[in-house]
C-alpha positions in Angstrom: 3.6 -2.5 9.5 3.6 -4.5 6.1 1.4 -6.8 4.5 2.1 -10.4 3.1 -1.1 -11.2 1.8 0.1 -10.0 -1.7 1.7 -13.2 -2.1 -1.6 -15.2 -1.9 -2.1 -14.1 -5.7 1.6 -13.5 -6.8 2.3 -17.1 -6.1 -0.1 -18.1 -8.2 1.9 -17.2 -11.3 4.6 -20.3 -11.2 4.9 -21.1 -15.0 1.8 -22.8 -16.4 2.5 -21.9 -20.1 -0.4 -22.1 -22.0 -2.5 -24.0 -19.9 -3.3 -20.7 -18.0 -5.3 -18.8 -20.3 -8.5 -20.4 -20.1 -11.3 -17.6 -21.2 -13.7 -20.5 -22.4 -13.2 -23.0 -19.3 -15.3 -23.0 -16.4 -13.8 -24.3 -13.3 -16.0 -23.4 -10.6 -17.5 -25.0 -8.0 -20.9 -26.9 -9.2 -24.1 -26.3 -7.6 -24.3 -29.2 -6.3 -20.9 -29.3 -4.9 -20.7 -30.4 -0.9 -19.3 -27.8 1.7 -15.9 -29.7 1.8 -12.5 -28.7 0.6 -12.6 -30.1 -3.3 -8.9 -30.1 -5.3 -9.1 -27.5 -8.4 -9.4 -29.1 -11.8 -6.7 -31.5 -13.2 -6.3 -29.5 -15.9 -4.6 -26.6 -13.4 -0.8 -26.2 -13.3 0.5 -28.3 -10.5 1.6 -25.7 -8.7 -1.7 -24.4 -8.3 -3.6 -27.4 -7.5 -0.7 -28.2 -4.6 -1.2 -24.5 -3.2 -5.4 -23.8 -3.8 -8.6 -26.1 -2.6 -12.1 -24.9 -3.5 -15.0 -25.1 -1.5 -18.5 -24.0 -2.1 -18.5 -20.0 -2.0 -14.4 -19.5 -2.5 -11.3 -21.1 -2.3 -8.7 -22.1 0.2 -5.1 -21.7 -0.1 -1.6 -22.6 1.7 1.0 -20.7 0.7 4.7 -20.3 2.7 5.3 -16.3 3.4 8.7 -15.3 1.9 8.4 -11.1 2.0 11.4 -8.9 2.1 11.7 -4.9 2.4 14.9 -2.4 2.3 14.2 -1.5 6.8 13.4 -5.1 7.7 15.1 -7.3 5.8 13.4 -10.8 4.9 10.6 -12.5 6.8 9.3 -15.7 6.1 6.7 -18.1 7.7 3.2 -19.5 6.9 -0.1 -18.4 5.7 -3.3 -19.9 5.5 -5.9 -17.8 3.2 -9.6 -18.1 3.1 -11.4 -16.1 0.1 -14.7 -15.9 0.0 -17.1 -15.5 -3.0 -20.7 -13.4 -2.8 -23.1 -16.1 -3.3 -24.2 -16.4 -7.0 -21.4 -14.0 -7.8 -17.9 -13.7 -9.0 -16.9 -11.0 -6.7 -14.8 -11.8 -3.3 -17.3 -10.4 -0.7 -14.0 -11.5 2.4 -10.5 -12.9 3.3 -9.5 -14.2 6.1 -5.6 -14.2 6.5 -3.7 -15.6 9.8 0.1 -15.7 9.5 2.8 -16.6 11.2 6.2 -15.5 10.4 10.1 -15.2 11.9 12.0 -12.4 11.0 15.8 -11.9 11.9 14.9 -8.7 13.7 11.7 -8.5 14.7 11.5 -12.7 16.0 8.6 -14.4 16.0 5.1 -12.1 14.6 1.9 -14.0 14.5 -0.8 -12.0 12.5 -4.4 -11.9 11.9 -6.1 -10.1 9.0 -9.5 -9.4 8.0 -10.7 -8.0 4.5 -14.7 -7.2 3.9 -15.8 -5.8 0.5 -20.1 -5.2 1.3 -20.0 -3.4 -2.5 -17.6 -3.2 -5.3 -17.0 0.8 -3.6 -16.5 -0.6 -0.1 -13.9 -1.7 2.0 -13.7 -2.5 5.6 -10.1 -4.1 7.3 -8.8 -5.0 10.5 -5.4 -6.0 11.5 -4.0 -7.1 14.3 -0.5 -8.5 15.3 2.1 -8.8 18.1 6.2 -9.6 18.1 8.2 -9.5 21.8 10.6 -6.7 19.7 9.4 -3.5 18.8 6.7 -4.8 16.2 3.1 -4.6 17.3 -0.3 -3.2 15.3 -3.9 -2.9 15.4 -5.9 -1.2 13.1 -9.4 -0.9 11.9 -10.4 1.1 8.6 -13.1 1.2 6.3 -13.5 3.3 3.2 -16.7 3.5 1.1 -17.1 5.7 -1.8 -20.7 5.8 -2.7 -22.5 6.2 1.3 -25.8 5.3 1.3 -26.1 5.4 -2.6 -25.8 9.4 -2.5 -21.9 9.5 -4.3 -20.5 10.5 -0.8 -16.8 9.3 0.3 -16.7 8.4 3.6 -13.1 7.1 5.4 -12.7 6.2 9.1 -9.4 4.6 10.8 -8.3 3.7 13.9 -4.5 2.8 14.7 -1.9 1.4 17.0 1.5 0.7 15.8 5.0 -0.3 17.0 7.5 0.0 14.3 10.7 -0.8 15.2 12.2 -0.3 11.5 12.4 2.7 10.6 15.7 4.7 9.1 16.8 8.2 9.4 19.8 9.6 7.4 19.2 13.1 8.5 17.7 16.1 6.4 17.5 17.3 2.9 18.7 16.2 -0.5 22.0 15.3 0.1 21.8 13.3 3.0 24.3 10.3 2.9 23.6 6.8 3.0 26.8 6.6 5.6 24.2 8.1 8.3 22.2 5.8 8.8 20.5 5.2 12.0 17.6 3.4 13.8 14.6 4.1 15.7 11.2 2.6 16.7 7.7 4.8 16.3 5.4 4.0 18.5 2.0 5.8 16.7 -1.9 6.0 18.3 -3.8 7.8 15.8 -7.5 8.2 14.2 -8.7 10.1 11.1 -11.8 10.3 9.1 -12.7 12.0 6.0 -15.8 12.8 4.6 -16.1 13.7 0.4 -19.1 15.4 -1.0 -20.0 15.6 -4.5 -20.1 19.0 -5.5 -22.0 18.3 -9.1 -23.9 15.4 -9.8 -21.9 12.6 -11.6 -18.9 15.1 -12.4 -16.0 13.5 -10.9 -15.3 16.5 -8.4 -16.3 16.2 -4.7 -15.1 18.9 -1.8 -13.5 16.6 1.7 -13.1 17.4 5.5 -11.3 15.6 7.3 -9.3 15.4 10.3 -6.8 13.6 11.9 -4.7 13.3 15.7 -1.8 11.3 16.3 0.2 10.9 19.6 3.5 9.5 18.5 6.8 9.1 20.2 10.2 8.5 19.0 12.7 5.4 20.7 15.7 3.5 20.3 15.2 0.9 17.7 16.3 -2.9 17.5 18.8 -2.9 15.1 21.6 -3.7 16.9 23.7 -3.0 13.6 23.2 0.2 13.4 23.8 3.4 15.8 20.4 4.8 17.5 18.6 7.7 16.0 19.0 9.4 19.5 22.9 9.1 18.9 23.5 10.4 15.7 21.1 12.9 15.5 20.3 13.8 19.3 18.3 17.1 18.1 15.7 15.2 15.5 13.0 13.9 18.5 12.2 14.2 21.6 12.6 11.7 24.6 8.6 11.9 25.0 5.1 11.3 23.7 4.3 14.4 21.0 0.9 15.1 19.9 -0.3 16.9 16.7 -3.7 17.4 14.6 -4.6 18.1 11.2 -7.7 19.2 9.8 -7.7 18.9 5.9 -9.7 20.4 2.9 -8.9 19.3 -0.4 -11.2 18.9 -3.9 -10.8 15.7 -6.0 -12.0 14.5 -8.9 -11.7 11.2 -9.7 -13.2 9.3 -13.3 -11.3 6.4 -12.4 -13.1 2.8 -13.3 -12.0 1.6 -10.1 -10.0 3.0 -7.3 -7.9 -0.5 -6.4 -8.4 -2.4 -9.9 -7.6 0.7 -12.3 -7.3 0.1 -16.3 -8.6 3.6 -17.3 -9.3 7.0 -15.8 -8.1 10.1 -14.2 -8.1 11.1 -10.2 -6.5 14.8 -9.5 -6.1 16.4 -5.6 -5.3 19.9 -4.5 -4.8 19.4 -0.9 -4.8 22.4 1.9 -3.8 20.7 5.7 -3.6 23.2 8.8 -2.1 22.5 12.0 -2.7 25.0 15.3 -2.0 24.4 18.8 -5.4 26.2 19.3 -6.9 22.8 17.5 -5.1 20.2 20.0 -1.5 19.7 17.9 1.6 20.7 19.8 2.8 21.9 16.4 1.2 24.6 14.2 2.4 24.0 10.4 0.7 23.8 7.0 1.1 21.1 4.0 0.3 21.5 0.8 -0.3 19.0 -1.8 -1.0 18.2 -5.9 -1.6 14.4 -6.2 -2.2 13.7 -10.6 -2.8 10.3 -11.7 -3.6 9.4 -15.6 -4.5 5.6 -16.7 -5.2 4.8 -20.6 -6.4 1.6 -21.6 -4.4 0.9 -25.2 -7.1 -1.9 -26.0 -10.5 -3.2 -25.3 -9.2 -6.4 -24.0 -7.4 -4.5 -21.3 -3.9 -6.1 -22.0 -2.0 -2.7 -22.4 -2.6 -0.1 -19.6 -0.3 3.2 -19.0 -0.5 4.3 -15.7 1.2 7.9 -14.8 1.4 9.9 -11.1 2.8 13.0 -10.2 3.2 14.1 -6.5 3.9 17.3 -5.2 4.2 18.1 -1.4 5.3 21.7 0.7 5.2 22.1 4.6 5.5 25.4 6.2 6.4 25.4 9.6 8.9 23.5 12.4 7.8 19.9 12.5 9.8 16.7 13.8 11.1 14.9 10.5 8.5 12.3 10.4 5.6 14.6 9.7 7.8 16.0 6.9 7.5 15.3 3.4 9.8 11.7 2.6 10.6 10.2 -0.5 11.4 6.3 -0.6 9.4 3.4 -0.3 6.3 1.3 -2.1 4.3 4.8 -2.5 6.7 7.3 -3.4 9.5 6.1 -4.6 10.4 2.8 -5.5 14.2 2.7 -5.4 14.9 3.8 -1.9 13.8 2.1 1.7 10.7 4.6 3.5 12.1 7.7 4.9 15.4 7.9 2.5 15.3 11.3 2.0 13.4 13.7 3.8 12.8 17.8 3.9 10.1 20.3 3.1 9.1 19.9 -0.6 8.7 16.7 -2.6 8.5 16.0 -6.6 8.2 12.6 -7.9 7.2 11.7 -11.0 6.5 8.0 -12.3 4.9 6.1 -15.4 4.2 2.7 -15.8 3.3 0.1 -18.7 0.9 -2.7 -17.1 1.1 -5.4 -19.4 -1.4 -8.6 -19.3 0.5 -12.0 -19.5 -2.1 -14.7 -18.1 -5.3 -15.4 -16.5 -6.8 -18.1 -14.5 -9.9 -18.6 -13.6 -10.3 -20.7 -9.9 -13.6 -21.1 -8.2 -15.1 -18.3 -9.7 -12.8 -15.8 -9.4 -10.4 -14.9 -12.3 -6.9 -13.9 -11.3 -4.5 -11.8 -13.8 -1.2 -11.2 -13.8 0.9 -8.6 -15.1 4.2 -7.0 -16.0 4.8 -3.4 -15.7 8.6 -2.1 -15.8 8.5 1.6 -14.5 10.9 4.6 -14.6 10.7 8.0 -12.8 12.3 10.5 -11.1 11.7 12.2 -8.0 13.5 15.0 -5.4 13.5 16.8 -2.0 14.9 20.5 -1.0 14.0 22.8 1.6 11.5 25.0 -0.7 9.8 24.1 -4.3 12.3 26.4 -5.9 15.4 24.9 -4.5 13.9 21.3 -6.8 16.8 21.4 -9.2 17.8 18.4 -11.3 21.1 18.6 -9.1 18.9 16.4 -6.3 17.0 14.2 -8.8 17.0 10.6 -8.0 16.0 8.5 -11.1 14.4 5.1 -10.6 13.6 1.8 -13.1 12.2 -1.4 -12.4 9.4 -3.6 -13.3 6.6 -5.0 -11.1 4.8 -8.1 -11.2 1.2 -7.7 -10.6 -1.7 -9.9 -9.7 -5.3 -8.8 -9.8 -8.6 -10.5 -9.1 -11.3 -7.6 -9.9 -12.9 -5.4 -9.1 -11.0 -5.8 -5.0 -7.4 -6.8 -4.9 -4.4 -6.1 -6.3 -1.3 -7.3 -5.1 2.3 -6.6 -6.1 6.0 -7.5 -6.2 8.0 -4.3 -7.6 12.1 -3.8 -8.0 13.2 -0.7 -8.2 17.0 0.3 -8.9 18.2 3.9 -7.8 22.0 5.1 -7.4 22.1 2.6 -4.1 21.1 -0.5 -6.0 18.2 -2.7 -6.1 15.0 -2.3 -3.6 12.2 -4.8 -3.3 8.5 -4.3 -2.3 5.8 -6.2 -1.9 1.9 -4.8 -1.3 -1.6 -5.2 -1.5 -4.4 -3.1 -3.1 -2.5 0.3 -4.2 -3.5 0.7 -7.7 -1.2 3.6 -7.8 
């Protein structure tokens, strides 16, 4: 289930000229500043001051919800944000972000979402929300990559989900856009993952980790469109499946930060096993080479190249949504999630990131950018059958907010051979 909260910074960019930069202005709450809800300064764009309030430790702001994506189409409603600022610090230490939205499919979907941020290398969230059709979630997940203060990564998530959007087209590279079809997956799952640093302050650190998943396939809600079960009667099973993955996998990662990145490198070689002997009612492997190269151009951080390759390989007879997929915010931003689907996986992608403004508002300075993209990316049934037969290009531009060293939130459009795709996130760096 997706995320709105992105537009809590993105909204913040409504044209301001050149009243936005303001390196040398302090607009923070004073010291002696009551508790209450104060406007931001008059020197502000309008927009900003209509949306934003500051109180003593953060800021408050009211923003309408207008979120769209290539499955679910557009949602709108309201969302109230609360951001909160460490005490006699710049850095947001929580967010508090109810919502309620209407979407044309999934009704009425009131949300709750809580981010915490203890250090600058911690994360904790939870999530919780509930629509009548087919669109429910609760999750709890916390990441902190520096345990204890020994250089130890340590994830842990817990997760039910509903998702009555997704989209199947059937198998392999050539899979036609006439296919499509709907179902809802219905997902209870927990992983954790533990990262230990093989030398001191090198970068590389060996992980464990495991994960289980019960998950069951079932008509979806789009009346529009003809049910997974009916078009492809063979692709899942009529009941709950179960299957378990323990992974191994070395990283190294020099990155300046994992969400806010200007500069850095983060490489993965990934080994994932699968065994009916372990719990899973399917026994496959997955391979995986995960590159990702950022160069800061200039001290002041305005020109950043990003770069990300992604290669994936399962061996064995899984149901298609444990496969490899390409489509979507993470993989490939010119096709809805699930687009194309099969054993291997390329995608390659580079980005410019380039600064436009920044504001600072009750102690926290927000930046925007824009970063046009291109890239390429392909599925087959084995590495070697990747030819450039099955490429599928993709260029765009995204529009990025970012308050460091937390959040980042983004609005990117992508254009493949089946037109324009929209997507809208929070705190994926890349």
């Amino acid at each position: 289930m997706r995320d709105s909260v992105v537009l809590a910074l993105l909204l913040l960019a409504v044209p301001a000229r050149s009243q936005i930069i303001q390196s040398d202005t302090d607009v923070s709450t004073p010291k002696t500043m009551p508790a209450e809800l104060e406007r931001p300064s008059e020197s502000q764009p309008w927009p900003i001051r209509l949306m934003m309030a500051e109180f003593k430790h953060g800021m408050f702001v009211r923003l309408p919800v207008v979120d769209t994506d290539p499955n679910r189409g557009v949602t709108y409603g309201v969302m109230p944000i609360w951001v909160m600022n460490e005490a006699g610090s710049d850095r947001i230490s929580a967010i508090h972000a109810p919502s309620l939205t209407y979407n044309n499919i999934f009704k009425v979907t009131p949300t709750y979402r809580y981010y915490r941020y203890p250090s600058d290398k911690a994360a904790y969230e939870f999530r919780a929300s509930y629509s009548m059709v087919e669109d429910r979630e609760i999750l709890g997940e916390m990441e902190d990559l520096d345990f204890l203060g020994k250089g130890a990564a340590v994830h842990g998530e817990v997760h039910y989900n509903v998702d009555g959007s997704g989209r199947f087209f059937g198998l392999g590279p050539d899979s036609a856009r006439t296919a499509e079809s709907n179902f809802s997956r219905k997902t209870m799952n927990y992983s954790w993952r533990v990262g230990l640093p093989i030398f001191k302050d090198s970068g590389f650190k060996f992980n464990f980790g495991h994960r289980l998943a019960g998950e069951r396939i079932a008509p979806g809600p789009v009346d529009s469109l003809p049910d997974l079960r009916q078009s492809f009667p063979a692709a899942a099973g009529s009941h709950w499946h179960q299957d378990g993955e323990f992974q191994l996998f070395v990283d190294y990662d020099t990155r300046d930060s994992v969400v806010t990145t200007t500069q850095g490198s983060y490489g993965k070689i990934l080994v994932e096993n699968s065994q009916q002997a372990w719990g899973s009612e399917f026994a496959f492997q997955r391979y995986e080479l995960d590159l990702r190269k950022f160069y800061k151009r200039d001290p002041a951080d305005r020109f950043v190249t990003a770069g990300h390759f992604l290669f994936q390989h399962m061996v064995g007879d899984v149901p298609f949504y444990l496969k490899p997929s390409m489509g979507g915010k993470y993989t490939h931003r010119a096709y809805g999630d699930g687009r194309y689907i099969d054993h291997a996986l390329m995608t390659a992608t580079v980005e410019e990131r380039i600064t436009l403004y920044k504001i600072p508002l009750a102690g926290v300075t927000t930046e925007f950018e824009l970063a046009p993209f291109m890239g390429v990316g392909a599925v087959a049934n084995s590495p070697h059958h990747v030819t450039a037969r099955y490429a599928r290009p993709v260029v765009g531009a995204a529009v990025r907010a970012i308050a460091r060293p937390q959040v980042v939130g983004s609005i990117d459009v992508g254009v493949g051979r089946e037109g324009p795709n929209v997507f809208m996130d929070i705190n994926y760096s890349f």
